[in-house]
MOPAC internal coordinates of N, CA, C and O (Angstrom, degrees):
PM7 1SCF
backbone

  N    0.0000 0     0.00 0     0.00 0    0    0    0
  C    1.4534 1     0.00 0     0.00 0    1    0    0
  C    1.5304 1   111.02 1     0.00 0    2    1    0
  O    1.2310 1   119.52 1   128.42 1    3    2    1
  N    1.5218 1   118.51 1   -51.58 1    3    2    1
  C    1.2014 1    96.51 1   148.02 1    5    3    2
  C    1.4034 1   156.07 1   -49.14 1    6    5    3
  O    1.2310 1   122.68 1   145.67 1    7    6    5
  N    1.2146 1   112.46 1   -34.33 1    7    6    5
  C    1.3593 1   104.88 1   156.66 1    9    7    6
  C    1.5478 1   133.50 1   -43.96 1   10    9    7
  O    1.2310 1   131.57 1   136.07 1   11   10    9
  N    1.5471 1    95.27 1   -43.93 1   11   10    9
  C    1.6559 1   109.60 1  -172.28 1   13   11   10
  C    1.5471 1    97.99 1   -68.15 1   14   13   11
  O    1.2310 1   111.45 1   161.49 1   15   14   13
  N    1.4248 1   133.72 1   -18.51 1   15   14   13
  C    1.6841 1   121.40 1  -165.20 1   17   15   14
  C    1.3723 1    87.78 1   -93.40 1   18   17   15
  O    1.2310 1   117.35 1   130.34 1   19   18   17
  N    1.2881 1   122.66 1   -49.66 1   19   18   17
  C    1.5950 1   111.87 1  -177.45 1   21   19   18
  C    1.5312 1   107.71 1   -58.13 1   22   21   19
  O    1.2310 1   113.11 1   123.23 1   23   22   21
  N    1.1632 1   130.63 1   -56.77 1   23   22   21
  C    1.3483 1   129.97 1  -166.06 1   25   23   22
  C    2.0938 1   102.31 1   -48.30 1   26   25   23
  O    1.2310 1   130.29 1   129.78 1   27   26   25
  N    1.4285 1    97.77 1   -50.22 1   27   26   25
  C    1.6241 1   108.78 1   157.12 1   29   27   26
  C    0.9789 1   122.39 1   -30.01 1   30   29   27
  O    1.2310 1   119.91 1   105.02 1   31   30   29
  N    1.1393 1   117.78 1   -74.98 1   31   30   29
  C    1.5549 1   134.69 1   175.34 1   33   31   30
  C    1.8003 1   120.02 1   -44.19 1   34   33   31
  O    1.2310 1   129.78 1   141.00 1   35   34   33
  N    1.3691 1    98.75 1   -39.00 1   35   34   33
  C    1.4857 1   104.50 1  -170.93 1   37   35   34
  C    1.8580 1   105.51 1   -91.56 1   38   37   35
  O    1.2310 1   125.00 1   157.42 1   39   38   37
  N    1.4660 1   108.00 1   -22.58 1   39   38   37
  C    1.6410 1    99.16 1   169.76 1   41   39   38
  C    1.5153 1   100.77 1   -67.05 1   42   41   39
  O    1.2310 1   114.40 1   111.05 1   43   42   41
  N    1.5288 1   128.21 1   -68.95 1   43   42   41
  C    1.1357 1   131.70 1   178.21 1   45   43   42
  C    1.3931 1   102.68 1   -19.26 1   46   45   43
  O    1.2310 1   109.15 1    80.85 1   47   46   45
  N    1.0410 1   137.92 1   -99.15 1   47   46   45
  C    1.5032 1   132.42 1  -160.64 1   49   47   46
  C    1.3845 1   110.68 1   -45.12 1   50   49   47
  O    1.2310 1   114.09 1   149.40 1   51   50   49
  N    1.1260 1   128.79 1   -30.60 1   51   50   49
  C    1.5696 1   135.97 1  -164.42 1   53   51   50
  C    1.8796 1    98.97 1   -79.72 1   54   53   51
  O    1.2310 1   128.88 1   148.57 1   55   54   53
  N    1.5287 1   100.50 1   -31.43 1   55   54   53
  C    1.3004 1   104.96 1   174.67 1   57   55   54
  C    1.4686 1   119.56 1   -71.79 1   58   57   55
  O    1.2310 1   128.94 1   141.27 1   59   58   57
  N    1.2523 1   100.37 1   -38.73 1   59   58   57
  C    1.9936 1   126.04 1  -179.32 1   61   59   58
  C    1.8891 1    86.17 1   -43.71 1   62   61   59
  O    1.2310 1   133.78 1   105.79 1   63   62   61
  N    1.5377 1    90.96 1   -74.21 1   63   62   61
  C    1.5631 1    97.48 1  -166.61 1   65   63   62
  C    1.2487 1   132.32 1   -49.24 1   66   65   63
  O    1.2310 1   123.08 1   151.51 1   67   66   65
  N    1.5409 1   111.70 1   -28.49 1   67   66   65
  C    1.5090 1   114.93 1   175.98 1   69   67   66
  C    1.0364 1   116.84 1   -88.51 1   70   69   67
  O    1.2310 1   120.90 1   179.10 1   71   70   69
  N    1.2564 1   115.88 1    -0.90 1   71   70   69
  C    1.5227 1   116.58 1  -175.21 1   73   71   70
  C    1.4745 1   106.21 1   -86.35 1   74   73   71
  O    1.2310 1   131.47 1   144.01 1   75   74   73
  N    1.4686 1    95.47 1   -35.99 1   75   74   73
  C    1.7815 1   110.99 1  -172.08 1   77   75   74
  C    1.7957 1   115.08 1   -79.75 1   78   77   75
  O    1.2310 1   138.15 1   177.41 1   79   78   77
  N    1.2053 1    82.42 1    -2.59 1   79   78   77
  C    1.9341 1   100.99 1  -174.96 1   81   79   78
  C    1.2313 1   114.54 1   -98.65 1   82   81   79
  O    1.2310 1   118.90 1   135.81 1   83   82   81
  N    1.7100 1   119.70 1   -44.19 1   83   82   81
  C    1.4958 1   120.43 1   150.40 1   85   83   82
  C    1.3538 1   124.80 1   -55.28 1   86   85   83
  O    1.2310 1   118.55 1   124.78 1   87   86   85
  N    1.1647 1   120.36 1   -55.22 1   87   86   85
  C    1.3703 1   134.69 1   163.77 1   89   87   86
  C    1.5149 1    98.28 1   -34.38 1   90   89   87
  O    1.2310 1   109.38 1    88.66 1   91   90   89
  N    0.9284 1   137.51 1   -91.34 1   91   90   89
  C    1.6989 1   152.51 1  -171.74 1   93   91   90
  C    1.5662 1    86.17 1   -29.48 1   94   93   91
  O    1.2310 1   117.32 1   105.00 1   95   94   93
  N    0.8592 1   122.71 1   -75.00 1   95   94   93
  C    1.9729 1   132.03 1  -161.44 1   97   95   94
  C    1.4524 1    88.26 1   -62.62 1   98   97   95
  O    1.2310 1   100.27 1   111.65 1   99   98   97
  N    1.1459 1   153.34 1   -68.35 1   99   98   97
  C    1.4085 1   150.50 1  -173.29 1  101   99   98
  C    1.3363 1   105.64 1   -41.97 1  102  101   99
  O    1.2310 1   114.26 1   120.25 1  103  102  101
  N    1.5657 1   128.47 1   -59.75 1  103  102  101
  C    1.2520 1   128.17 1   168.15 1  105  103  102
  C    1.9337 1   128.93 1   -51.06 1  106  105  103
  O    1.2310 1   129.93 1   147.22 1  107  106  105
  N    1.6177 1    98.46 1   -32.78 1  107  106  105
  C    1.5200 1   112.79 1   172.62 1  109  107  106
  C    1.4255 1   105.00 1   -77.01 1  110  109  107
  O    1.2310 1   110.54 1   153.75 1  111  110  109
  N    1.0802 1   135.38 1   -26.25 1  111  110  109
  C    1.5340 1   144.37 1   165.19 1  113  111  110
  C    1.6499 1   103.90 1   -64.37 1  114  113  111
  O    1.2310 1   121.58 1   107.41 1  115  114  113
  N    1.1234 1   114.57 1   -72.59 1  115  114  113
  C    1.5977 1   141.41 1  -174.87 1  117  115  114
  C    1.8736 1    94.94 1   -27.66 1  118  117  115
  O    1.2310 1   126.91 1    93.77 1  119  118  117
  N    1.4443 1   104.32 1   -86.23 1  119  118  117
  C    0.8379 1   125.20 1   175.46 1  121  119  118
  C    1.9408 1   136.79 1   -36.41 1  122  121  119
  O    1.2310 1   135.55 1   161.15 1  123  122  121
  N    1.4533 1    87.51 1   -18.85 1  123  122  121
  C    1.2849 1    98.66 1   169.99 1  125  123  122
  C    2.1659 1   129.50 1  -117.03 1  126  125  123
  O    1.2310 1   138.53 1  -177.42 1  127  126  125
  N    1.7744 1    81.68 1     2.58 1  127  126  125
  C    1.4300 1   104.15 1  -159.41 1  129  127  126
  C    1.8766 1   110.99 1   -61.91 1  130  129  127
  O    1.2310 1   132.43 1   159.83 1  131  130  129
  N    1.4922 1    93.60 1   -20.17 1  131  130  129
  C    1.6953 1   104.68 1   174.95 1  133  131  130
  C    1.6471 1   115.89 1   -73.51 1  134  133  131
  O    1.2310 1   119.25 1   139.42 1  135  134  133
  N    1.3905 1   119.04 1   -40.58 1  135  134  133
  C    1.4462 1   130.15 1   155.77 1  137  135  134
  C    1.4221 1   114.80 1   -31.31 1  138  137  135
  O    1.2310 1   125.70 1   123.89 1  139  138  137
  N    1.4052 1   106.65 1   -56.11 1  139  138  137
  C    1.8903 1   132.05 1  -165.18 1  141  139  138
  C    1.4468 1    99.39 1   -69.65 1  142  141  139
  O    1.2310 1   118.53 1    98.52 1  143  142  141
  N    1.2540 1   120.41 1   -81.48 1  143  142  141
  C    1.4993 1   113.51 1   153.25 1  145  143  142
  C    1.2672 1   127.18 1   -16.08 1  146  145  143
  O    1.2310 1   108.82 1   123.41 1  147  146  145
  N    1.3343 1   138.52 1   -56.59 1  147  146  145
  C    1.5275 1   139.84 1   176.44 1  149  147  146
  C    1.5995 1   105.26 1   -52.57 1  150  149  147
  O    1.2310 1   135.62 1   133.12 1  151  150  149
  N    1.4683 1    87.38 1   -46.88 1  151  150  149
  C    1.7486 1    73.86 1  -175.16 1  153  151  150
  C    1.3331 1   124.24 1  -111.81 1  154  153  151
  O    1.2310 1   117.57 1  -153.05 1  155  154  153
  N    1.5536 1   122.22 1    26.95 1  155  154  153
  C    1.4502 1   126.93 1   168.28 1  157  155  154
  C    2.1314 1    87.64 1  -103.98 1  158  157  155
  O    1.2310 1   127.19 1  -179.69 1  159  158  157
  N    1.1895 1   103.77 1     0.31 1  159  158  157
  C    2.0750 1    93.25 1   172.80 1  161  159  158
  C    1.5495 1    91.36 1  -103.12 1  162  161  159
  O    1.2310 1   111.13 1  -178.60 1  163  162  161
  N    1.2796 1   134.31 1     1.40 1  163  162  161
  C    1.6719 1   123.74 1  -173.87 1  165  163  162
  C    1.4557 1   114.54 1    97.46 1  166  165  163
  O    1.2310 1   121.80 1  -168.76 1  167  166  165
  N    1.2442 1   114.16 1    11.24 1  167  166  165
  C    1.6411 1   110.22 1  -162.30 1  169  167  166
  C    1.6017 1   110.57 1  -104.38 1  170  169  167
  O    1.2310 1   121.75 1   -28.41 1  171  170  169
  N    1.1323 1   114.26 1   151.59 1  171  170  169
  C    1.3897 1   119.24 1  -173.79 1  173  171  170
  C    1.6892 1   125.17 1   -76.08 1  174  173  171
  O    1.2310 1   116.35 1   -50.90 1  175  174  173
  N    1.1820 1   124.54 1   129.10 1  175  174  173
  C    1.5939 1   127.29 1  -173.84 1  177  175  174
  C    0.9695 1    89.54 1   -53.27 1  178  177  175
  O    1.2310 1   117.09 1   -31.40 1  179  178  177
  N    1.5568 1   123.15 1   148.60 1  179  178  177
  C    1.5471 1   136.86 1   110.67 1  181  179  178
  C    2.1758 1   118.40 1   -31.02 1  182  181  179
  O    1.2310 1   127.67 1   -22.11 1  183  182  181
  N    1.2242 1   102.84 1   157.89 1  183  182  181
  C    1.7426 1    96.12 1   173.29 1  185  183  182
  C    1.2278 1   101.25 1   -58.62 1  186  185  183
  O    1.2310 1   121.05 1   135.86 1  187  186  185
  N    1.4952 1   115.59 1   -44.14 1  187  186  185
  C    1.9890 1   123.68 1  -146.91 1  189  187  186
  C    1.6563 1    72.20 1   -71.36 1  190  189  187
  O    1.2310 1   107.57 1   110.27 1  191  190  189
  N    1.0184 1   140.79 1   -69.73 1  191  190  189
  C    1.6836 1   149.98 1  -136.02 1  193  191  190
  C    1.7008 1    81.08 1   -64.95 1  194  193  191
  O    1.2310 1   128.17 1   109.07 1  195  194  193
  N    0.8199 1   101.87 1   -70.93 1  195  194  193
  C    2.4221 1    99.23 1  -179.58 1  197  195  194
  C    1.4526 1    99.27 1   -25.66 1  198  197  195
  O    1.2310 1   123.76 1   109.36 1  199  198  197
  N    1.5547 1   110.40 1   -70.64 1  199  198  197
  C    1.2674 1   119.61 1  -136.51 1  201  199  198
  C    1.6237 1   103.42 1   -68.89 1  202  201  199
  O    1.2310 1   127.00 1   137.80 1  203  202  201
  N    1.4978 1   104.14 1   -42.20 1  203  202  201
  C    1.5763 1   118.52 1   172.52 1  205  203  202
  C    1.5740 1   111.60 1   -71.74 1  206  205  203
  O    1.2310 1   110.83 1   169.05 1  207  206  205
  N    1.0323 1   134.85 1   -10.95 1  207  206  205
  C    1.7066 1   117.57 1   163.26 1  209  207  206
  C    1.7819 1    96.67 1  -110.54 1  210  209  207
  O    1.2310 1   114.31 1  -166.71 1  211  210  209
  N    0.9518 1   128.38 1    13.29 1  211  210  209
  C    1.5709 1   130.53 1   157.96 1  213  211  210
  C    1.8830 1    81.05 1   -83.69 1  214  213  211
  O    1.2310 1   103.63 1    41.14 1  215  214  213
  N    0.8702 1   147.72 1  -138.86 1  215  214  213
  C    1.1635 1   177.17 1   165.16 1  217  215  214
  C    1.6942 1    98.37 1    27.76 1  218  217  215
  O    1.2310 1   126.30 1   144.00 1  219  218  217
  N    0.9513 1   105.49 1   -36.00 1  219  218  217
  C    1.9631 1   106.18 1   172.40 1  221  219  218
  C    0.9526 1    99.35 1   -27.99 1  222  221  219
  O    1.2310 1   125.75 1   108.88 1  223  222  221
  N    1.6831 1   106.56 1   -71.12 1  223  222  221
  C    1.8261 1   118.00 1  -156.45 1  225  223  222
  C    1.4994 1   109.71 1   -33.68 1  226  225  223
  O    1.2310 1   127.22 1   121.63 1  227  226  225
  N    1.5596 1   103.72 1   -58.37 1  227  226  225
  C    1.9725 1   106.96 1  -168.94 1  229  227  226
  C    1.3989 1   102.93 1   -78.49 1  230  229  227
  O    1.2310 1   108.85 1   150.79 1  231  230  229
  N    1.1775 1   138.48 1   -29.21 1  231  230  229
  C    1.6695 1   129.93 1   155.96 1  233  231  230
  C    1.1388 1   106.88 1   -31.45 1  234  233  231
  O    1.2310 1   114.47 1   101.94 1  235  234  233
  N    1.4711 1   128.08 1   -78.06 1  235  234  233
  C    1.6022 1   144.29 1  -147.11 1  237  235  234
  C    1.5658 1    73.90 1   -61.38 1  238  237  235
  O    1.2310 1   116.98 1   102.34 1  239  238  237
  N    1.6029 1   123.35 1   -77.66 1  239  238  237
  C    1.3445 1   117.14 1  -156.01 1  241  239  238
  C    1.5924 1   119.34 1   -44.53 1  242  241  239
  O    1.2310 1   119.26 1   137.00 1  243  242  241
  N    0.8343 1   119.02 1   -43.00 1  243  242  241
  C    1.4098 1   136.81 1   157.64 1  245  243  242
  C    1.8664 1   116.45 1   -37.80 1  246  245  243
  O    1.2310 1   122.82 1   124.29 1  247  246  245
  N    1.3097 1   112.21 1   -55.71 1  247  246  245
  C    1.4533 1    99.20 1   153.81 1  249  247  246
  C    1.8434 1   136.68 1   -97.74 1  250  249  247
  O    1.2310 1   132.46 1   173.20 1  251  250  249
  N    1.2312 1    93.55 1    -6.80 1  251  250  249
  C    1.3986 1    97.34 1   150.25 1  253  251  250
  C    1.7836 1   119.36 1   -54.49 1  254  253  251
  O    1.2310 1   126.26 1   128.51 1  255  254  253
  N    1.3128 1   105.57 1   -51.49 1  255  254  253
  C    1.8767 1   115.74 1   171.77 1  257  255  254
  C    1.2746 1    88.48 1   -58.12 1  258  257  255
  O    1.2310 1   123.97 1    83.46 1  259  258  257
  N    0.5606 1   109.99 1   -96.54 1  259  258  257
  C    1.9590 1   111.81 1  -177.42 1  261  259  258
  C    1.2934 1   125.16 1    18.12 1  262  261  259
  O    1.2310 1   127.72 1   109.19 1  263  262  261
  N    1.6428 1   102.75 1   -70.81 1  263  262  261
  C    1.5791 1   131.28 1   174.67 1  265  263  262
  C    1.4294 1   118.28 1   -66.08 1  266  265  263
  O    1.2310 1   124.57 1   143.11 1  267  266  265
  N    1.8602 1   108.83 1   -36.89 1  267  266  265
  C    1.4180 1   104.78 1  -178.98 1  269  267  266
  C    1.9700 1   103.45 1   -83.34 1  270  269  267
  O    1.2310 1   128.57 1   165.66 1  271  270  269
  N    0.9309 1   101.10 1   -14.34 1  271  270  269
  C    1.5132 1    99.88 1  -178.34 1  273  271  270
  C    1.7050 1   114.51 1   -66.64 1  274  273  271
  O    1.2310 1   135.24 1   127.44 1  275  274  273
  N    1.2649 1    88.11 1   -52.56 1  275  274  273
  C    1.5231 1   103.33 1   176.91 1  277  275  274
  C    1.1543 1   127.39 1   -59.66 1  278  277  275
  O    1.2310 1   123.43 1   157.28 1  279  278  277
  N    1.5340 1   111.03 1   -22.72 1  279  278  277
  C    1.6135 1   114.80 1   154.20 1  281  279  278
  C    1.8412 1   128.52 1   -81.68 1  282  281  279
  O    1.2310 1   124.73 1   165.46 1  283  282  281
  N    1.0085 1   108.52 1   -14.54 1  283  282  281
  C    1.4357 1   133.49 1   172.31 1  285  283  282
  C    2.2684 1    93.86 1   -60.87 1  286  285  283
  O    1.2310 1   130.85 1   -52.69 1  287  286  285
  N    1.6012 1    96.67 1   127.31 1  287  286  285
  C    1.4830 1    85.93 1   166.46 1  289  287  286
  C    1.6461 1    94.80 1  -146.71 1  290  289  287
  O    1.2310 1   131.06 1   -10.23 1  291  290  289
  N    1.4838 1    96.26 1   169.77 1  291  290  289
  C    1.5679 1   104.50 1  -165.29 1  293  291  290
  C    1.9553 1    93.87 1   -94.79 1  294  293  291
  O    1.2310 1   125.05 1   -19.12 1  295  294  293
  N    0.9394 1   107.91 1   160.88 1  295  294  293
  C    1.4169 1   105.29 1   135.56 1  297  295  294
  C    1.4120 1   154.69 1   -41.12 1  298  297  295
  O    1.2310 1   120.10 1   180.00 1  299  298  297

């Protein structure tokens, strides 16, 4: 029975985290989706609009680690 509350215990958080890891990437998407738009109509970035979808990539990657971590469990 103990086992089963820890094993409990450790999806729960693993759930906490992935939830907060999609969420995070939805918002790094979100947040840049007006940039994406400008330039799937032909229109030219702003610098901030460059500099912020330069920098997405290692965000997203950053909660991608995140998400795969959080599924990772010890013994």
């Amino acid at each position: 029975e103990t086992d089963l509350l820890q094993t409990e215990l450790l999806l729960e958080e693993a759930i906490e985290k992935l939830t907060s890891s999609f969420l995070a990437i939805h918002s790094a998407v979100g947040e840049r989706q007006a940039a994406i738009d400008r330039l799937l109509a032909g229109g030219e970035p702003s610098k901030e609009d460059i500099a912020a979808l330069a920098a997405m990539s290692g965000e997203i990657g950053n909660h991608v680690n995140t998400a795969v971590t959080s599924m990772q469990f010890q013994d």
